[in-house]
C-alpha positions as CSV (number, residue, x, y, z in Angstrom):
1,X,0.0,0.0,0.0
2,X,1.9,3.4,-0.8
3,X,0.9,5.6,1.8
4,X,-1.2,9.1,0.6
5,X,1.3,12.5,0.9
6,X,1.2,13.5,4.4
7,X,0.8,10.1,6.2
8,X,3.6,8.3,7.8
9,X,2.3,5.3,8.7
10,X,-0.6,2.8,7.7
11,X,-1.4,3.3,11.5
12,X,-2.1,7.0,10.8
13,X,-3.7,6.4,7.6
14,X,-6.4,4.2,9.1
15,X,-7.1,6.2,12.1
16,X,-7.4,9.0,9.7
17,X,-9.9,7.1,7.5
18,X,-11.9,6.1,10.5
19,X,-12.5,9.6,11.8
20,X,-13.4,10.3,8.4
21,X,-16.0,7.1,8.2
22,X,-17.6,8.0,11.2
23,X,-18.3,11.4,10.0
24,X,-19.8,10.0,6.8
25,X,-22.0,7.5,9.0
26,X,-23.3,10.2,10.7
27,X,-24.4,12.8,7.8
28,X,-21.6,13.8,5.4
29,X,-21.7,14.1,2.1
30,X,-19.0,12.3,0.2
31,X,-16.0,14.1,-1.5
32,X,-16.0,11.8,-4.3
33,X,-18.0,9.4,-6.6
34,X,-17.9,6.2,-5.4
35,X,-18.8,2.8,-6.8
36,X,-19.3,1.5,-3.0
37,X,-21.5,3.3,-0.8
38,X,-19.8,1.7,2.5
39,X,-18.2,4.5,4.6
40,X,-15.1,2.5,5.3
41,X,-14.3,2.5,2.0
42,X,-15.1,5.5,1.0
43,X,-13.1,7.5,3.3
44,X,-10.2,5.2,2.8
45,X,-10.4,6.6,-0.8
46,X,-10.9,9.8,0.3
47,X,-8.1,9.9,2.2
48,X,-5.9,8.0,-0.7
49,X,-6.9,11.3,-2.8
50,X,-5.5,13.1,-0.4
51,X,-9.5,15.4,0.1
52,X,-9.1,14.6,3.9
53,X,-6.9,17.5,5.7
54,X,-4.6,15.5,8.5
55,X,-3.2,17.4,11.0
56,X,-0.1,15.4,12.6
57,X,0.3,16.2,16.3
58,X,3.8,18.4,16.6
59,X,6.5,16.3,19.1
60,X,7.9,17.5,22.1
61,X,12.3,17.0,22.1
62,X,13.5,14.0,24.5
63,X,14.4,14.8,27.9
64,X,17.2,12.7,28.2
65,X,15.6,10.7,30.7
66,X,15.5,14.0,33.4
67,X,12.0,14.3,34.7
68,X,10.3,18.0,35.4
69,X,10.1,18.8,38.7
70,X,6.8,18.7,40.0
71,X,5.6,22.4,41.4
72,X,5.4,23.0,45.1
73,X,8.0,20.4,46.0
Protein backbone atom coordinates (compact mmCIF):
# COMPACT_ATOMS: atom_id res chain seq x y z
CA UNK A 1 0.00 0.00 0.00
CA UNK A 2 1.95 3.36 -0.84
CA UNK A 3 0.90 5.60 1.79
CA UNK A 4 -1.15 9.12 0.59
CA UNK A 5 1.34 12.47 0.92
CA UNK A 6 1.18 13.50 4.42
CA UNK A 7 0.79 10.09 6.24
CA UNK A 8 3.62 8.33 7.84
CA UNK A 9 2.34 5.26 8.70
CA UNK A 10 -0.57 2.82 7.71
CA UNK A 11 -1.41 3.26 11.48
CA UNK A 12 -2.08 6.99 10.81
CA UNK A 13 -3.74 6.41 7.57
CA UNK A 14 -6.41 4.23 9.13
CA UNK A 15 -7.08 6.21 12.14
CA UNK A 16 -7.43 9.00 9.68
CA UNK A 17 -9.95 7.13 7.50
CA UNK A 18 -11.86 6.08 10.46
CA UNK A 19 -12.51 9.58 11.84
CA UNK A 20 -13.38 10.26 8.44
CA UNK A 21 -16.03 7.09 8.19
CA UNK A 22 -17.61 7.97 11.22
CA UNK A 23 -18.34 11.43 10.01
CA UNK A 24 -19.79 9.98 6.82
CA UNK A 25 -22.02 7.45 8.97
CA UNK A 26 -23.30 10.16 10.71
CA UNK A 27 -24.39 12.77 7.84
CA UNK A 28 -21.61 13.78 5.40
CA UNK A 29 -21.70 14.15 2.13
CA UNK A 30 -18.96 12.26 0.18
CA UNK A 31 -16.01 14.07 -1.54
CA UNK A 32 -15.95 11.79 -4.27
CA UNK A 33 -17.95 9.41 -6.64
CA UNK A 34 -17.93 6.19 -5.38
CA UNK A 35 -18.78 2.85 -6.78
CA UNK A 36 -19.34 1.51 -3.00
CA UNK A 37 -21.53 3.35 -0.76
CA UNK A 38 -19.78 1.66 2.54
CA UNK A 39 -18.19 4.55 4.64
CA UNK A 40 -15.13 2.55 5.26
CA UNK A 41 -14.35 2.55 1.96
CA UNK A 42 -15.14 5.45 1.04
CA UNK A 43 -13.14 7.45 3.29
CA UNK A 44 -10.16 5.25 2.77
CA UNK A 45 -10.42 6.56 -0.77
CA UNK A 46 -10.95 9.85 0.25
CA UNK A 47 -8.11 9.87 2.24
CA UNK A 48 -5.88 8.01 -0.74
CA UNK A 49 -6.95 11.30 -2.79
CA UNK A 50 -5.53 13.10 -0.38
CA UNK A 51 -9.52 15.40 0.08
CA UNK A 52 -9.15 14.60 3.87
CA UNK A 53 -6.92 17.50 5.72
CA UNK A 54 -4.65 15.49 8.54
CA UNK A 55 -3.23 17.37 10.98
CA UNK A 56 -0.09 15.38 12.56
CA UNK A 57 0.31 16.20 16.35
CA UNK A 58 3.83 18.36 16.56
CA UNK A 59 6.54 16.34 19.08
CA UNK A 60 7.94 17.48 22.12
CA UNK A 61 12.27 17.05 22.13
CA UNK A 62 13.46 14.00 24.45
CA UNK A 63 14.36 14.83 27.94
CA UNK A 64 17.25 12.71 28.25
CA UNK A 65 15.55 10.68 30.74
CA UNK A 66 15.49 13.95 33.40
CA UNK A 67 11.96 14.28 34.72
CA UNK A 68 10.26 17.97 35.38
CA UNK A 69 10.15 18.84 38.72
CA UNK A 70 6.79 18.73 40.00
CA UNK A 71 5.58 22.44 41.39
CA UNK A 72 5.36 22.95 45.10
CA UNK A 73 8.04 20.38 46.04
Amino acid sequence: MDMPQGIDSKFRFILVAAKRARQLQAGARPLIQAATKKPTKVAQQEVSAGLVPIELPEVEPENNGHKKPRAGK
